[in-house]
C-alpha positions in Angstrom: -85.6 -91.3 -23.8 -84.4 -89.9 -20.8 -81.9 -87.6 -19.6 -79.3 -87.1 -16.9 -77.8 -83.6 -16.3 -74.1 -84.4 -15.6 -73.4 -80.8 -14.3 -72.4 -79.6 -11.0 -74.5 -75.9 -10.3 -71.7 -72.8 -10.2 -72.8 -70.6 -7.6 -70.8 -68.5 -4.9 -69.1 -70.7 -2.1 -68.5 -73.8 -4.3 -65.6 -76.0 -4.4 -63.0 -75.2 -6.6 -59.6 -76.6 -6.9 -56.8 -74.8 -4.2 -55.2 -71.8 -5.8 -57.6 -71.5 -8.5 -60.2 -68.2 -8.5 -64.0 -68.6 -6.5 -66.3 -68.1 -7.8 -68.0 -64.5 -7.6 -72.0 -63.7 -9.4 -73.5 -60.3 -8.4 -76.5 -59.0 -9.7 -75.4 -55.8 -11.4 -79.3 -55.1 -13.1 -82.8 -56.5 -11.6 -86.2 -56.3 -12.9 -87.1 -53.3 -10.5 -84.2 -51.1 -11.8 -84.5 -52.5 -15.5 -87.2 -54.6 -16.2 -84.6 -57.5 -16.7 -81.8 -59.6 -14.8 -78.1 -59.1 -15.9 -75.7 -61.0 -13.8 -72.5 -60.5 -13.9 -70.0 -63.8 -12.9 -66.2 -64.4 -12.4 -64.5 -67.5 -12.2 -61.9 -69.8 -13.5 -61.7 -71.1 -16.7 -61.7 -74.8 -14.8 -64.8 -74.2 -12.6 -67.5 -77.0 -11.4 -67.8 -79.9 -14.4 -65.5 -78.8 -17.1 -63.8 -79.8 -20.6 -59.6 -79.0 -20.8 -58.5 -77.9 -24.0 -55.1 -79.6 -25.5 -53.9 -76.1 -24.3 -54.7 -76.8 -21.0 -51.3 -78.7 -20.2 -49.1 -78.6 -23.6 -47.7 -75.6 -25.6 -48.8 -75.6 -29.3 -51.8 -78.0 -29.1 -55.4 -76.5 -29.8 -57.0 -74.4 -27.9 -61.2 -74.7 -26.6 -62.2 -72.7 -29.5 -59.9 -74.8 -31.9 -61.1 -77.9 -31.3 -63.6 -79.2 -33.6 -67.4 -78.6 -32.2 -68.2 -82.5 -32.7 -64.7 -83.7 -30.6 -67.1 -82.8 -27.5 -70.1 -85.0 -28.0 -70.2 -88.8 -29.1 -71.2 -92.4 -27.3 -70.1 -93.2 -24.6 -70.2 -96.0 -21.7 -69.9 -95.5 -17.8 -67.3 -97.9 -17.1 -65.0 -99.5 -14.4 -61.0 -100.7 -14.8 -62.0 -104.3 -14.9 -64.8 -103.6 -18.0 -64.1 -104.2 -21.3 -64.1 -100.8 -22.9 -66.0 -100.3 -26.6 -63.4 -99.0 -28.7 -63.7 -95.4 -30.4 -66.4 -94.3 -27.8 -66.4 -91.7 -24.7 -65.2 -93.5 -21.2 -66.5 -92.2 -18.4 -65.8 -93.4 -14.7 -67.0 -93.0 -11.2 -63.5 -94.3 -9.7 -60.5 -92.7 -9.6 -58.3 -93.4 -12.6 -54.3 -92.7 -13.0 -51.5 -92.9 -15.1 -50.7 -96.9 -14.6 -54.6 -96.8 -16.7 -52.8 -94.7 -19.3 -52.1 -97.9 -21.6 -55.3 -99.6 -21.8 -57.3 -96.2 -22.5 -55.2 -95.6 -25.3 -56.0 -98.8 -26.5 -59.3 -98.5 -26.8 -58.8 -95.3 -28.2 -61.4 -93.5 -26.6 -63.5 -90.0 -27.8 -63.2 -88.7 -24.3 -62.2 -89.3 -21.0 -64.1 -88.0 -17.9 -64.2 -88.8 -14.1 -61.6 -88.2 -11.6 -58.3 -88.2 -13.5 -55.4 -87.9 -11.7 -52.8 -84.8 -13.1 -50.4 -87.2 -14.5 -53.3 -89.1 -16.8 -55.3 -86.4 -17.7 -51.5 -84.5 -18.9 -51.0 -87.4 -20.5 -54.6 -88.1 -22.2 -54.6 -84.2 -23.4 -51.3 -85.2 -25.7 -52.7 -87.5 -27.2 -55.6 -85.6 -28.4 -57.9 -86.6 -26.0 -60.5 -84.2 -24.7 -61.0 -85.0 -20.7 -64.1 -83.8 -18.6 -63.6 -83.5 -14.5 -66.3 -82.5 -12.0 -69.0 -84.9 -13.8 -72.0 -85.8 -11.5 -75.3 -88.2 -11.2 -72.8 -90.9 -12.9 -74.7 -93.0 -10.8 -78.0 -92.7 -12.8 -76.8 -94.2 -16.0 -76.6 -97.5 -16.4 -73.0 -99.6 -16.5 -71.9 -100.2 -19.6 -74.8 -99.4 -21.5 -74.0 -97.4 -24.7 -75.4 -93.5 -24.5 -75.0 -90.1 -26.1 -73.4 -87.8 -24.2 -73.2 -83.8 -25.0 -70.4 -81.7 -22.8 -70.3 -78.5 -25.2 -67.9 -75.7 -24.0 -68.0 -72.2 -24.3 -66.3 -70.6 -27.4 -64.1 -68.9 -25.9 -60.8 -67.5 -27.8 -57.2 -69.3 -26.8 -59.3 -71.0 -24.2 -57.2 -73.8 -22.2 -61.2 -75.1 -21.2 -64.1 -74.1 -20.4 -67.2 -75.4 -17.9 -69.8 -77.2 -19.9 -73.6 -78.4 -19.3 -73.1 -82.1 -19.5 -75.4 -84.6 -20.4 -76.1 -88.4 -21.0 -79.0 -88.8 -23.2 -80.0 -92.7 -22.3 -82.2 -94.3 -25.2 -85.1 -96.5 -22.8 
């Protein structure tokens, strides 16, 4: 078994997308003043790899901490447009992927959706009901089309409209 961290690091200075907040982590206790580390950290809700919530982009629809704990793990494949897609499983691509894509990936009526979504696909993928993961990286170290488990759990956090995530791909050797 091996396994592929999917996550981009959150630190001070990173990308984040224009308008939304940096991100900010100051030290606030230390070992020498407490004999432990507290940390305290701001940033958006949307920050390095993340998982939106229904919420994210539609009035009404569940929320992070609404959305059944299982919805965010599953199979899945790393797959291109021109693949045949395994139905009922996570989709995950290293291309950019937009709305004229919308009709096939409902097709195949995927788990999940991650990679680089444009806004108009991942709007539409949330109504739906499908859960959508952006910022994923190391797709390159799992195999095409090869069947894998992949865990992107969010943080519970109340009315949440997403939430970053440790993402991994747990490939079966």
């Amino acid at each position: 078994m091996r396994i592929i961290d999917l996550s981009r690091t959150i630190e001070e200075g990173m990308h984040v997308y224009p308008g939304d907040p940096e991100v900010k982590i100051e030290k606030v206790q230390t070992m020498s003043s407490h004999t432990w580390e507290l940390s305290y950290i701001q940033m958006g809700s949307h920050t390095g790899t993340h998982v939106d919530a229904f919420s994210h982009m539609h009035i009404g629809m569940e929320s992070i901490d609404e959305i059944p704990i299982e919805r965010f793990m599953g199979k899945a494949q790393l797959v291109a447009r021109k693949d045949d897609w395994e139905p009922g499983i996570g989709l995950l691509f290293q291309e950019m992927i937009g709305i004229e894509d919308l009709e096939r990936i409902l097709k195949s009526k995927p788990r999940f959706v991650g990679g680089d979504l444009d806004e108009e696909l991942e709007r539409e993928l949330l109504k739906h009901g499908i859960i959508t993961y952006t910022d994923l990286v190391n797709l390159d170290k799992i195999p095409k089309s090869k069947t894998f488990m992949f865990i992107g759990l969010p943080l519970k956090i109340k009315s949440g409209d997403g939430s970053p995530v440790r993402a991994i791909a747990i490939i079966e050797e």
